[in-house]
C-alpha positions as CSV (number, residue, x, y, z in Angstrom):
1,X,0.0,0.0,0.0
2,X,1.4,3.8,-0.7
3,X,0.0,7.0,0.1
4,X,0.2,9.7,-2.6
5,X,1.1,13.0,-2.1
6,X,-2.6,13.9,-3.5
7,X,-3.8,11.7,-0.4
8,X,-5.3,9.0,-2.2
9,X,-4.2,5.3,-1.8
10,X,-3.1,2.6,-3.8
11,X,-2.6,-1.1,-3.2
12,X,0.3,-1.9,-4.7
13,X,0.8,-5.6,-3.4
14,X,-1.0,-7.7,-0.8
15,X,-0.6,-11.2,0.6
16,X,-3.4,-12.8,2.8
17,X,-3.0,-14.9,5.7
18,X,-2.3,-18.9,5.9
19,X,-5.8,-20.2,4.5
20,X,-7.3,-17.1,3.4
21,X,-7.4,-16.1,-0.6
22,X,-8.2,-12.9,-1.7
23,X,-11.2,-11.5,-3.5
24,X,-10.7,-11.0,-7.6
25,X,-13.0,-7.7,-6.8
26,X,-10.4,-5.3,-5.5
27,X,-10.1,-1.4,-5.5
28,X,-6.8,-0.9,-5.7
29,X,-7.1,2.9,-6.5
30,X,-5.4,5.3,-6.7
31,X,-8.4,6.9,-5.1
32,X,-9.5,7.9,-1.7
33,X,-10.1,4.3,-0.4
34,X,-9.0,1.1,-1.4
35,X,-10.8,-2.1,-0.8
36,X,-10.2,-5.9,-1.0
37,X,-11.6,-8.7,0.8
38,X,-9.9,-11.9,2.0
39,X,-11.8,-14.8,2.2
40,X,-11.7,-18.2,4.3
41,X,-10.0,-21.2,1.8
42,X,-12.3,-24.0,3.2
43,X,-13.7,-23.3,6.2
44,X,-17.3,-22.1,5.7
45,X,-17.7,-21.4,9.3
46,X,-15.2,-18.3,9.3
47,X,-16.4,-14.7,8.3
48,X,-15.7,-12.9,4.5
49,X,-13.2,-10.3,6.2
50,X,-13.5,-7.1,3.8
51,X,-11.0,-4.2,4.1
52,X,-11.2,-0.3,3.5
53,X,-7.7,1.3,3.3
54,X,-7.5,5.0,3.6
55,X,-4.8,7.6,4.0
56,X,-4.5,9.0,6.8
57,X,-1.1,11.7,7.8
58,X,0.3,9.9,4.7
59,X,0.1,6.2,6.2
60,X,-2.1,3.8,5.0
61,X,-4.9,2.6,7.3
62,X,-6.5,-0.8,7.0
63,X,-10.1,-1.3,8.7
64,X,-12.0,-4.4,8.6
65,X,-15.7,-3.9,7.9
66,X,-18.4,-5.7,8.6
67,X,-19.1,-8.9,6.1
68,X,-21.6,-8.0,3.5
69,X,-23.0,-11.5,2.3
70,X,-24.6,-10.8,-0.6
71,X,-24.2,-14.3,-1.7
């Protein structure tokens, strides 16, 4: 992830956790937030765990949002 000096973020690599996969839908950006979501390999039981990344004093911010499901 980079900040810009325009303040707008861009994903510029990402690696998910040991049996997690990320989303094909991501937002890298450049924009004003970035999104991906990673999501369990196998396990049903574990939560979709989608991400907002933000700028904020030129670092970038992750936040996990609540799971969607619109499955």
């Amino acid at each position: 992830m980079e900040c810009r000096a325009d303040g707008t973020v861009r994903l510029v690599s990402w690696s998910p956790a040991d049996g997690f996969h990320i989303d094909d839908d991501v937002e890298r950006g450049p924009g004003a937030v970035a999104r991906l979501e990673a999501e369990p390999g196998d396990d049903d039981d574990q939560p979709d765990l989608p991400y907002e990344i933000r700028c904020a004093d030129g670092t970038p911010r992750a936040k996990v949002l609540p799971d969607r499901d619109d499955d």
